[in-house]
N, C-alpha and C positions, 0 to 999 in steps of 0.2 A: 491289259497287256500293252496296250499302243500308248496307254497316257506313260506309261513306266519307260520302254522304247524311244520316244519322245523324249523322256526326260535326260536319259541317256545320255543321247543327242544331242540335247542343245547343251549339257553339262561337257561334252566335248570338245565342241566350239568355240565354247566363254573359254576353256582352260589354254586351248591350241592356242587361240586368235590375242588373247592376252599374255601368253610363253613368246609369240611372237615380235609381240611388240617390246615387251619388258628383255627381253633377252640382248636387246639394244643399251640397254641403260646398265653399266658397272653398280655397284653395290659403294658408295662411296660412305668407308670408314674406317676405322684402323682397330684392330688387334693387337697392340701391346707393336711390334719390331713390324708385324705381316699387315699391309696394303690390301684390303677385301677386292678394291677396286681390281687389283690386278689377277685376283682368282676365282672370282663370281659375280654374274649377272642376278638381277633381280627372276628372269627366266626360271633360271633353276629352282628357283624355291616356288613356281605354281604349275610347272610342267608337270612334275609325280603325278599331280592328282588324277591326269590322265590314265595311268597306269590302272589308278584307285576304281576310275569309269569303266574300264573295256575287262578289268578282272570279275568286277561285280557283275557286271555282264555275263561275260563267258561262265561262271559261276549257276547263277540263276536260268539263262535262256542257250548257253551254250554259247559254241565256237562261233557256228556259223551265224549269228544273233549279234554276235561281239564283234565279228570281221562287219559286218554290214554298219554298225555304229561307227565303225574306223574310218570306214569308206566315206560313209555321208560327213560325218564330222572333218574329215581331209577333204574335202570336196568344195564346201561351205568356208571351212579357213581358210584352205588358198585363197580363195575367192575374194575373203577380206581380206586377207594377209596384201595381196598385192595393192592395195589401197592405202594400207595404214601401217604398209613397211617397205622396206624395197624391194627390188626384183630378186636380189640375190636372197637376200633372208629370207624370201615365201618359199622359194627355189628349193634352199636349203631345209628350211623347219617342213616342209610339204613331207621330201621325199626322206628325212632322218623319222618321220613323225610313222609315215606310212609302214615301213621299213621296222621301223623299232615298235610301233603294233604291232602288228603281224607276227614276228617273232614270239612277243608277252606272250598273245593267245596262244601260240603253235606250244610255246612252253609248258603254261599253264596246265594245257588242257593236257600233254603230258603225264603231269605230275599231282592232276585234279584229284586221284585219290590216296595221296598223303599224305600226313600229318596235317593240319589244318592251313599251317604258316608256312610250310615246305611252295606249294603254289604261287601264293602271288609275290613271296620275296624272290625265291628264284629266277619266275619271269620280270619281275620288276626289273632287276639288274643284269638280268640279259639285254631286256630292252633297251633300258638307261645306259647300256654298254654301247649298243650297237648307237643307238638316236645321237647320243655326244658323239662318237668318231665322226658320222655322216654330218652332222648338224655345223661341227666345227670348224671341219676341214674345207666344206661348201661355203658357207658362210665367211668365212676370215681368212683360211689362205691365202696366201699371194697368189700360189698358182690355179686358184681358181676366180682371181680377178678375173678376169674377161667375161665376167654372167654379167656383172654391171654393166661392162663398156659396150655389152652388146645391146643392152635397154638405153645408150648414151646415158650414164651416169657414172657419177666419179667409183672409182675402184674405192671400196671401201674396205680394204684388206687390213689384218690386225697382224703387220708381218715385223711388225720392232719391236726390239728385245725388252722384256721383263724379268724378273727375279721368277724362276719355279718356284708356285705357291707364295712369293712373296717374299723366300728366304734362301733359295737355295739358286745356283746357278742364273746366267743369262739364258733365257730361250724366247723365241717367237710370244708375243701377247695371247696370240690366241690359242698355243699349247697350252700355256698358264691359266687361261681361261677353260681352257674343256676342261681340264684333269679338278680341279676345283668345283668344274659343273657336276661331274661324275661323282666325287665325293659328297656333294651337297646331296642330289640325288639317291649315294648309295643310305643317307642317313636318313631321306623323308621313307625310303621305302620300308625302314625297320619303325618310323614314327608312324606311318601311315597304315601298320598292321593295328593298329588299337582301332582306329574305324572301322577297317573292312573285319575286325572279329564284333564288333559290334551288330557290321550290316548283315555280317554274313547269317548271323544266327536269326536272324529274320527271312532269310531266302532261300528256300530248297535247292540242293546242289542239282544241276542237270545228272541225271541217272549216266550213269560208267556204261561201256557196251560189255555185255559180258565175253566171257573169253573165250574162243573158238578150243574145241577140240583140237590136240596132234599141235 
Protein backbone atom coordinates (compact mmCIF):
# COMPACT_ATOMS: atom_id res chain seq x y z
CA UNK A 1 0.00 0.00 0.00
CA UNK A 2 2.75 2.77 0.97
CA UNK A 3 5.34 1.47 -1.86
CA UNK A 4 2.19 2.01 -4.42
CA UNK A 5 1.12 5.61 -2.57
CA UNK A 6 4.85 6.43 -2.98
CA UNK A 7 4.85 5.75 -6.38
CA UNK A 8 1.97 7.99 -6.82
CA UNK A 9 3.75 10.61 -5.46
CA UNK A 10 6.75 10.86 -6.86
CA UNK A 11 4.94 10.13 -10.42
CA UNK A 12 3.33 13.44 -9.52
CA UNK A 13 6.16 15.50 -9.08
CA UNK A 14 8.36 14.32 -12.13
CA UNK A 15 5.12 15.04 -14.23
CA UNK A 16 4.22 18.73 -12.25
CA UNK A 17 7.88 19.81 -11.73
CA UNK A 18 8.76 18.88 -15.56
CA UNK A 19 5.01 20.61 -16.99
CA UNK A 20 6.62 23.50 -15.23
CA UNK A 21 9.52 23.85 -16.55
CA UNK A 22 8.76 22.65 -20.25
CA UNK A 23 5.70 24.92 -20.36
CA UNK A 24 8.22 27.68 -20.88
CA UNK A 25 9.63 26.50 -23.98
CA UNK A 26 7.10 26.88 -27.37
CA UNK A 27 6.97 23.68 -29.51
CA UNK A 28 9.21 25.20 -32.44
CA UNK A 29 7.76 23.92 -35.91
CA UNK A 30 5.53 24.39 -38.57
CA UNK A 31 2.28 22.57 -39.83
CA UNK A 32 1.95 23.20 -43.33
CA UNK A 33 0.50 27.64 -43.00
CA UNK A 34 0.10 27.04 -38.59
CA UNK A 35 3.36 28.14 -36.40
CA UNK A 36 3.17 25.21 -33.49
CA UNK A 37 5.19 27.82 -31.76
CA UNK A 38 2.49 30.11 -31.42
CA UNK A 39 -0.17 27.53 -30.13
CA UNK A 40 1.72 25.09 -27.83
CA UNK A 41 4.27 24.46 -25.27
CA UNK A 42 6.18 21.46 -24.88
CA UNK A 43 4.02 21.61 -21.16
CA UNK A 44 0.95 20.36 -22.67
CA UNK A 45 1.98 17.31 -23.97
CA UNK A 46 3.40 15.93 -20.21
CA UNK A 47 0.89 17.62 -17.90
CA UNK A 48 -2.12 14.96 -18.86
CA UNK A 49 -0.21 12.32 -17.35
CA UNK A 50 -1.01 13.87 -14.18
CA UNK A 51 -4.56 13.57 -14.70
CA UNK A 52 -3.60 9.73 -15.69
CA UNK A 53 -1.80 9.77 -11.66
CA UNK A 54 -4.61 11.22 -9.37
CA UNK A 55 -7.57 9.01 -11.56
CA UNK A 56 -5.73 5.76 -10.98
CA UNK A 57 -5.52 6.85 -7.62
CA UNK A 58 -8.92 8.02 -6.84
CA UNK A 59 -9.83 4.63 -8.71
CA UNK A 60 -7.96 2.20 -6.72
CA UNK A 61 -7.63 3.90 -2.90
CA UNK A 62 -10.27 6.43 -3.42
CA UNK A 63 -10.89 10.42 -3.15
CA UNK A 64 -9.55 10.96 -0.08
CA UNK A 65 -6.08 8.78 -1.17
CA UNK A 66 -5.95 10.85 -4.47
CA UNK A 67 -6.53 14.54 -2.72
CA UNK A 68 -3.61 13.65 -0.42
CA UNK A 69 -1.34 12.61 -3.64
CA UNK A 70 -2.37 16.11 -4.95
CA UNK A 71 -1.33 17.75 -1.98
CA UNK A 72 2.02 16.27 -1.46
CA UNK A 73 2.83 16.34 -5.02
CA UNK A 74 1.72 20.31 -5.14
CA UNK A 75 3.60 20.86 -2.12
CA UNK A 76 7.17 19.30 -3.30
CA UNK A 77 6.57 21.06 -7.05
CA UNK A 78 6.15 24.32 -5.90
CA UNK A 79 8.91 23.85 -3.85
CA UNK A 80 11.05 22.99 -6.99
CA UNK A 81 9.23 24.78 -9.35
CA UNK A 82 10.41 28.02 -7.47
CA UNK A 83 14.08 26.91 -8.28
CA UNK A 84 13.88 25.92 -11.69
CA UNK A 85 11.32 28.49 -13.04
CA UNK A 86 10.17 31.68 -12.06
CA UNK A 87 8.19 33.12 -9.45
CA UNK A 88 5.33 33.82 -11.57
CA UNK A 89 5.16 30.23 -13.38
CA UNK A 90 5.33 28.22 -9.83
CA UNK A 91 2.63 30.80 -8.69
CA UNK A 92 0.74 30.02 -11.48
CA UNK A 93 1.28 26.05 -12.39
CA UNK A 94 0.93 25.59 -8.14
CA UNK A 95 -2.38 27.14 -7.91
CA UNK A 96 -3.96 26.01 -11.82
CA UNK A 97 -2.43 22.43 -10.66
CA UNK A 98 -4.09 22.34 -7.28
CA UNK A 99 -7.26 23.74 -8.50
CA UNK A 100 -7.61 21.69 -11.72
CA UNK A 101 -6.94 18.43 -9.22
CA UNK A 102 -9.22 18.87 -6.98
CA UNK A 103 -11.95 19.23 -9.46
CA UNK A 104 -10.71 15.79 -11.63
CA UNK A 105 -11.30 13.81 -8.31
CA UNK A 106 -14.48 15.77 -7.17
CA UNK A 107 -15.63 14.79 -10.80
CA UNK A 108 -14.33 11.46 -11.06
CA UNK A 109 -15.57 10.33 -8.07
CA UNK A 110 -18.96 11.54 -9.25
CA UNK A 111 -19.17 9.57 -12.10
CA UNK A 112 -16.92 6.49 -10.53
CA UNK A 113 -19.76 4.17 -11.39
CA UNK A 114 -20.26 4.73 -15.18
CA UNK A 115 -19.38 3.26 -17.95
CA UNK A 116 -15.71 2.65 -17.62
CA UNK A 117 -14.35 5.76 -19.81
CA UNK A 118 -17.32 8.14 -18.77
CA UNK A 119 -14.83 9.00 -15.39
CA UNK A 120 -11.48 9.82 -16.14
CA UNK A 121 -12.34 11.54 -19.59
CA UNK A 122 -14.86 13.65 -18.17
CA UNK A 123 -12.68 14.65 -15.22
CA UNK A 124 -9.70 14.94 -17.30
CA UNK A 125 -11.24 17.79 -19.28
CA UNK A 126 -13.00 19.43 -16.60
CA UNK A 127 -9.73 19.62 -15.10
CA UNK A 128 -7.73 20.49 -18.24
CA UNK A 129 -10.57 23.06 -18.51
CA UNK A 130 -10.16 24.71 -15.37
CA UNK A 131 -5.89 24.18 -15.05
CA UNK A 132 -5.33 26.14 -18.70
CA UNK A 133 -7.76 29.28 -17.77
CA UNK A 134 -5.83 29.51 -14.24
CA UNK A 135 -2.42 28.45 -15.59
CA UNK A 136 -2.65 30.95 -18.46
CA UNK A 137 -4.10 33.76 -17.43
CA UNK A 138 -1.40 33.87 -14.08
CA UNK A 139 1.35 32.94 -16.00
CA UNK A 140 1.30 35.29 -19.26
CA UNK A 141 -1.27 38.08 -18.77
CA UNK A 142 -0.20 41.43 -18.82
CA UNK A 143 -2.35 42.05 -16.16
CA UNK A 144 -1.09 39.75 -14.04
CA UNK A 145 2.48 41.01 -14.40
CA UNK A 146 3.15 42.39 -11.13
CA UNK A 147 3.75 38.51 -9.52
CA UNK A 148 7.18 38.94 -11.24
CA UNK A 149 7.84 42.68 -10.48
CA UNK A 150 7.04 41.83 -6.94
CA UNK A 151 10.00 38.97 -6.86
CA UNK A 152 12.20 41.98 -8.85
CA UNK A 153 12.09 40.34 -11.99
CA UNK A 154 11.25 41.33 -15.41
CA UNK A 155 7.51 41.04 -16.24
CA UNK A 156 7.36 38.09 -18.38
CA UNK A 157 3.86 38.62 -19.96
CA UNK A 158 2.92 36.96 -23.39
CA UNK A 159 0.72 40.10 -24.12
CA UNK A 160 1.61 40.57 -28.25
CA UNK A 161 -0.36 39.74 -30.69
CA UNK A 162 -0.39 36.26 -32.61
CA UNK A 163 -2.48 34.67 -35.21
CA UNK A 164 -5.58 32.48 -33.10
CA UNK A 165 -4.16 28.88 -33.39
CA UNK A 166 -1.71 30.14 -35.91
CA UNK A 167 -4.45 30.97 -38.58
CA UNK A 168 -7.08 32.89 -37.76
CA UNK A 169 -7.35 36.44 -36.27
CA UNK A 170 -4.75 38.65 -34.09
CA UNK A 171 -5.00 38.03 -30.37
CA UNK A 172 -2.82 38.17 -27.22
CA UNK A 173 0.26 35.20 -27.57
CA UNK A 174 -0.89 33.70 -24.68
CA UNK A 175 -4.62 33.32 -25.58
CA UNK A 176 -3.15 31.59 -28.61
CA UNK A 177 -1.27 29.50 -26.33
CA UNK A 178 -3.96 28.29 -23.81
CA UNK A 179 -6.64 27.52 -26.31
CA UNK A 180 -3.93 25.22 -28.17
CA UNK A 181 -2.88 23.85 -24.59
CA UNK A 182 -6.47 22.81 -24.06
CA UNK A 183 -6.89 21.22 -27.26
CA UNK A 184 -3.56 19.31 -27.05
CA UNK A 185 -4.80 18.27 -23.54
CA UNK A 186 -8.33 17.53 -24.68
CA UNK A 187 -6.52 14.96 -27.25
CA UNK A 188 -3.99 13.16 -24.62
CA UNK A 189 -6.96 12.63 -22.52
CA UNK A 190 -8.94 10.44 -25.04
CA UNK A 191 -5.14 8.94 -26.00
CA UNK A 192 -4.47 8.37 -22.37
CA UNK A 193 -7.78 6.20 -22.02
CA UNK A 194 -5.79 3.15 -23.65
CA UNK A 195 -3.43 3.01 -20.36
CA UNK A 196 -5.68 3.75 -17.66
CA UNK A 197 -8.06 0.77 -19.50
CA UNK A 198 -5.10 -1.14 -19.20
CA UNK A 199 -4.24 -0.22 -15.47
CA UNK A 200 -7.47 -0.09 -14.54
CA UNK A 201 -8.14 -3.71 -14.95
CA UNK A 202 -5.34 -4.53 -12.71
CA UNK A 203 -6.88 -2.25 -9.72
CA UNK A 204 -10.04 -2.78 -7.91
CA UNK A 205 -12.45 0.16 -8.15
CA UNK A 206 -12.88 1.82 -4.49
CA UNK A 207 -16.46 0.21 -3.45
CA UNK A 208 -19.66 3.12 -4.33
CA UNK A 209 -21.30 4.07 -0.95
CA UNK A 210 -24.52 2.44 -1.24
CA UNK A 211 -27.60 4.60 -1.45
CA UNK A 212 -29.60 5.89 1.39
CA UNK A 213 -33.12 5.09 1.70
CA UNK A 214 -36.02 8.26 0.86
Amino acid sequence: MFARFAAAVAAMVVVVTASNILVQYPVVADLGPIHLGDILTWGAVTYPFAFLVSDLTNRHDGPQRARLVVLIGFVVALGISFFLATPRIAIASGSAFLLGQLLDIAVFQRLRNRYWLIPPLSASLFGSLIDTAIFFSLAFAPMFGFIDLAFGMEDGSLGFGAPWLGIGSEVPLWLSLATGDFAVKFLAALLLLAPYRVLMGKLMPFPAKPATAG
